[in-house]
Structure formats: C-alpha cells, structure tokens
C-alpha positions as CSV (number, residue, x, y, z in Angstrom):
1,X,267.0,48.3,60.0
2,X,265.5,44.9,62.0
3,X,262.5,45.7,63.8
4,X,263.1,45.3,67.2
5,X,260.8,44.4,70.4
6,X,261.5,43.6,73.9
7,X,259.5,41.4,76.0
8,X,258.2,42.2,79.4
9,X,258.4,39.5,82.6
10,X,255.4,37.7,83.0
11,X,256.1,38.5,87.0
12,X,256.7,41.9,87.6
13,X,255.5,42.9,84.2
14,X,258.3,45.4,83.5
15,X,261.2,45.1,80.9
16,X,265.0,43.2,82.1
17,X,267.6,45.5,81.7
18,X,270.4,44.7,79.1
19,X,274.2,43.7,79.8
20,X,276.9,45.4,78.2
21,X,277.5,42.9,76.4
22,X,273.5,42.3,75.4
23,X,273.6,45.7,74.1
24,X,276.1,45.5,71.4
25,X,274.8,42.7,70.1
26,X,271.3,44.3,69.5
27,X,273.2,47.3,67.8
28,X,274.7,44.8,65.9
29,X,271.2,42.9,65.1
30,X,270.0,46.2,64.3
31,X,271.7,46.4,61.0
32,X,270.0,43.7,59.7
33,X,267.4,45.1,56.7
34,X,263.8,45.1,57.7
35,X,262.5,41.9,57.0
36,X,264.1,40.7,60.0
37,X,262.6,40.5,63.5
38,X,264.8,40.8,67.2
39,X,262.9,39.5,69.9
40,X,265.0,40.7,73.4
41,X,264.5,38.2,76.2
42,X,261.7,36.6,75.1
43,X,260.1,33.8,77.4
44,X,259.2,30.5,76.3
45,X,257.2,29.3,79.7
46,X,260.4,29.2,81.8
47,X,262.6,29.8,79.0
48,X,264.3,33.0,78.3
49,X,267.1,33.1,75.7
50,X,268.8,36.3,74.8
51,X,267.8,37.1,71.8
52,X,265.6,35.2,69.0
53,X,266.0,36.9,65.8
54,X,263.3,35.7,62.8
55,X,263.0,36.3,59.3
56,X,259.8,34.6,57.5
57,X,261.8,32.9,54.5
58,X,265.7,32.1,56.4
59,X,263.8,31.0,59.5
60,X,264.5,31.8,63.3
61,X,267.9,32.1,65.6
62,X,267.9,31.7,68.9
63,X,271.2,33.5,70.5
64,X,273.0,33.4,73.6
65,X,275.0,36.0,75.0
66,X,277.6,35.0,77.1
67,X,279.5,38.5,78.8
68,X,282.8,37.1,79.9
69,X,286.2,38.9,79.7
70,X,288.8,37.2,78.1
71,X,291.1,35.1,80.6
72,X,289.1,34.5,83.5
73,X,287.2,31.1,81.9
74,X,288.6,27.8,80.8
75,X,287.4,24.5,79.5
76,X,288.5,21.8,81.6
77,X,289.0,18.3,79.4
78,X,285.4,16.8,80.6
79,X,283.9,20.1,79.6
80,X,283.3,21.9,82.6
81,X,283.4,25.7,82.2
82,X,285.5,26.9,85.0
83,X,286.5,30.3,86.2
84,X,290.0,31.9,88.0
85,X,288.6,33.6,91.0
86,X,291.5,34.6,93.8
87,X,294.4,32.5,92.0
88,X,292.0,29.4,92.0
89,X,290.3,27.7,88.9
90,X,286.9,26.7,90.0
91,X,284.2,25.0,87.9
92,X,280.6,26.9,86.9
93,X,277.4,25.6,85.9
94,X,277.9,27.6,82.4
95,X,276.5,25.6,79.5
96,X,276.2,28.2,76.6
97,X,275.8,25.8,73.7
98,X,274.3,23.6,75.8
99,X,271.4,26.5,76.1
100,X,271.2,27.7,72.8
101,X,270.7,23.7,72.0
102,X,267.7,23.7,74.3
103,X,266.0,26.8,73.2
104,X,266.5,25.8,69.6
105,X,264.6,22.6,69.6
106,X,262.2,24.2,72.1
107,X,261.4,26.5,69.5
108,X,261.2,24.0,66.6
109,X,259.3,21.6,68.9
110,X,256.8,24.0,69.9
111,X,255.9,25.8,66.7
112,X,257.4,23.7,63.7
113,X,257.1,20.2,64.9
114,X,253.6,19.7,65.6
115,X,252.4,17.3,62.5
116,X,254.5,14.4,63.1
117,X,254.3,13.6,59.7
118,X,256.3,16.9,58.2
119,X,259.5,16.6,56.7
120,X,260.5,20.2,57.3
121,X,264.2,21.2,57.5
122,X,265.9,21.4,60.5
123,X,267.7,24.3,60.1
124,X,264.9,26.7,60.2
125,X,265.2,27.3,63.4
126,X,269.1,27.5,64.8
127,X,271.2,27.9,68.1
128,X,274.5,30.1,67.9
129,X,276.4,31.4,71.2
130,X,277.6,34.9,71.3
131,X,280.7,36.2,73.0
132,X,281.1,39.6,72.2
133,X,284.5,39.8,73.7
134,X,286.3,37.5,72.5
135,X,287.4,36.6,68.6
136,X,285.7,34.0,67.3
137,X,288.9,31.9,67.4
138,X,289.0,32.5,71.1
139,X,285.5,32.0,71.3
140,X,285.6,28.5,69.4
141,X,288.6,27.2,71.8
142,X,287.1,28.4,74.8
143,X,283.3,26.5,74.1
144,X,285.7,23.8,72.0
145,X,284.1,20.4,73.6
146,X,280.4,20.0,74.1
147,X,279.3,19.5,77.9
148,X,276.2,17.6,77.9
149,X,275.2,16.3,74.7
150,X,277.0,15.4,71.2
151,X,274.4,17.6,69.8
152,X,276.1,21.0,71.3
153,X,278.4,20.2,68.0
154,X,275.6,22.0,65.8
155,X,275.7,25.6,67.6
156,X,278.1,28.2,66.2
157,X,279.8,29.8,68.4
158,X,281.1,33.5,67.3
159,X,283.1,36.5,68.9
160,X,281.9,39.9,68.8
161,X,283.8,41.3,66.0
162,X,282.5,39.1,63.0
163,X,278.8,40.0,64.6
164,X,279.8,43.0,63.8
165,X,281.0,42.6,60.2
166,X,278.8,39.6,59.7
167,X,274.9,39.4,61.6
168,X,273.4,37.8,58.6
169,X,276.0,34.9,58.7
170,X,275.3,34.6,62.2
171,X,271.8,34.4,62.7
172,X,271.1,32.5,59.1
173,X,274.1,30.4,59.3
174,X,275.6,31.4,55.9
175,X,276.9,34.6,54.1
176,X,274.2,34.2,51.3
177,X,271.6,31.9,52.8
178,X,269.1,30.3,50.8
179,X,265.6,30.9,51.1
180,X,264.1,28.1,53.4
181,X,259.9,26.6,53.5
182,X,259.2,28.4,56.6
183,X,255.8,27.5,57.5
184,X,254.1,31.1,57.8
185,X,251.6,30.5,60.5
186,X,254.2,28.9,62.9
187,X,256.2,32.3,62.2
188,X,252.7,33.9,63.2
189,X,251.7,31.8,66.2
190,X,255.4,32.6,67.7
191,X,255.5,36.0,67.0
192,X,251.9,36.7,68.4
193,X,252.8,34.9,71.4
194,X,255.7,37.2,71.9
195,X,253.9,40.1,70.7
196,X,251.4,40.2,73.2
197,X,254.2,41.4,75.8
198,X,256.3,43.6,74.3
199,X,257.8,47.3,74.1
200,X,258.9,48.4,70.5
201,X,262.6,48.9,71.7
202,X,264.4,47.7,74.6
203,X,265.5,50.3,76.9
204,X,269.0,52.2,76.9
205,X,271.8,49.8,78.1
C-alpha cells in the first residue's frame, strides 16, 4: 500500500477536507505497492494541486481532480468549459489540463531544473486530470481541445473507472513503466519540503 500524507494549510494550519470525488481517488492511489508516495493537497507557495504522487525511480505525478457529474459541462469550440445551470449554458473559468500543465513544470522547474546544463527527461515529472465520474472516453471528449496553451496536449486525461483498474498507468504514464534517472536529492528536497507539514493520513471523507 502507497504511503500516504496530507499536508496542512500554511494559514490556519489545519488539514482541507476531501471531496467525494478526492476521496476515491486516494482509495484508488492507495493500492499502489509501497514504494510509492501520495502527497494530498500539497502547496507549492500558492500552489495546491490535488494530489502529487512520487516514486524515486518512475518519477512524480501531479493530479487534478475535477468532481463534475456527467451532463452538466461542455466544451465550447474555443475551449471554454461551460456549464448548464437553469436551462442556460454558461462559460467557467475551469482549466483542468491547463492546471495540471502548470503544477507539472512548476514541479520540474523547482526541483529538477536547477542546473541549466542537465539533459534530464521530461517525463519525470507528469500532469494527468482525473474525473472520477466520467469514463475516460467521456472524460477525453469533454477536456478534448486545450484552452490556453498547445502544451495542455501532453496531460492525460482519465475517468474514474480505469484509476481504478489501472493507478500505475495513470500516475507513470504506462502499464509497465520503465525505470527513469530520477535525481534522488530533488526527490528529497520535495518531499522534505512537504514533509515538514503533514499528517500520515488525510482525514475521513
């Protein structure tokens, strides 16, 4: 079973409470064998994605959850997420591979990026959207065009059920992923940094 800890606001200094949603992925990210560690909420300065999810040879993922029904959200042909609210389609400021985009090279930028000079491998750290509702099918036509930048292109997007059948493809992009030069002192730097506010397990959904 992954190891598991939850980090703590650096405001009010207690622990977020988990969606629905955010709770069955964890169960799901808790089946992953025990070389692999789920950071819950952690914060990057201002940054907070759902989950980042590390192993110290396939590298980190960082995962947003997205807790929409089925029916109520739309892509409209410039991107825009929008959502049916009183017989109305009506656009949002959702940008879900957008975000995983951002906390992925904020990760890699922070703690793998630092020597200018390395030629490490991309993929070491990656974004994926969750939508635990939805197939992944519906999941990949619903998020189908990027919104902001081209680059959205390289997040996965995937629907609840193959988390289910399938975390390690999720969260290491492949069903039997390759072992990656994961620099072992950026794995250290980000996991002390996340360390230093954190419970063991996040509480009960």
């Amino acid at each position: 079973m992954a190891r598991v800890v939850q980090a703590i606001s650096e405001f009010d200094r207690l622990p977020m409470g988990l969606s629905v949603g955010e709770g069955q992925v964890i169960d799901a990210l808790r089946t992953l064998d025990d070389s692999w560690t789920v950071h819950v909420q952690p914060m990057f300065g201002w940054d907070q994605p759902n989950f980042v999810v590390g192993h110290p040879d396939y590298g980190l993922c960082a995962i947003v959850v997205k807790d929409w029904s089925v029916g109520p959200y739309r892509q409209a042909y410039d991107g825009t997420i929008e959502m049916r609210s009183e017989g109305r389609w009506a656009a949002t400021t959702e940008t879900p591979r957008y975000e995983a985009l951002w906390y992925r090279n904020t990760i890699f930028e922070r703690f793998f990026d630092d020597d200018p000079r390395s030629e490490l491998d991309p993929t070491i750290v990656r974004g994926v959207v969750v939508l635990p509702r939805y197939t992944t099918e519906q999941a990949c036509s619903l998020l189908r065009r990027p919104q902001m930048v081209d680059r959205e292109n390289w997040i996965m997007v995937w629907g609840g059920r193959e988390l289910w059948r399938d975390p390690l493809t999720v969260v290491s992009g492949h069903p039997r992923p390759q072992r990656k030069i994961v620099p072992r002192d950026a794995i250290d730097r980000l996991n002390g940094l996340l360390h230093v506010d954190a419970r063991p397990e996040p509480l009960p959904v």
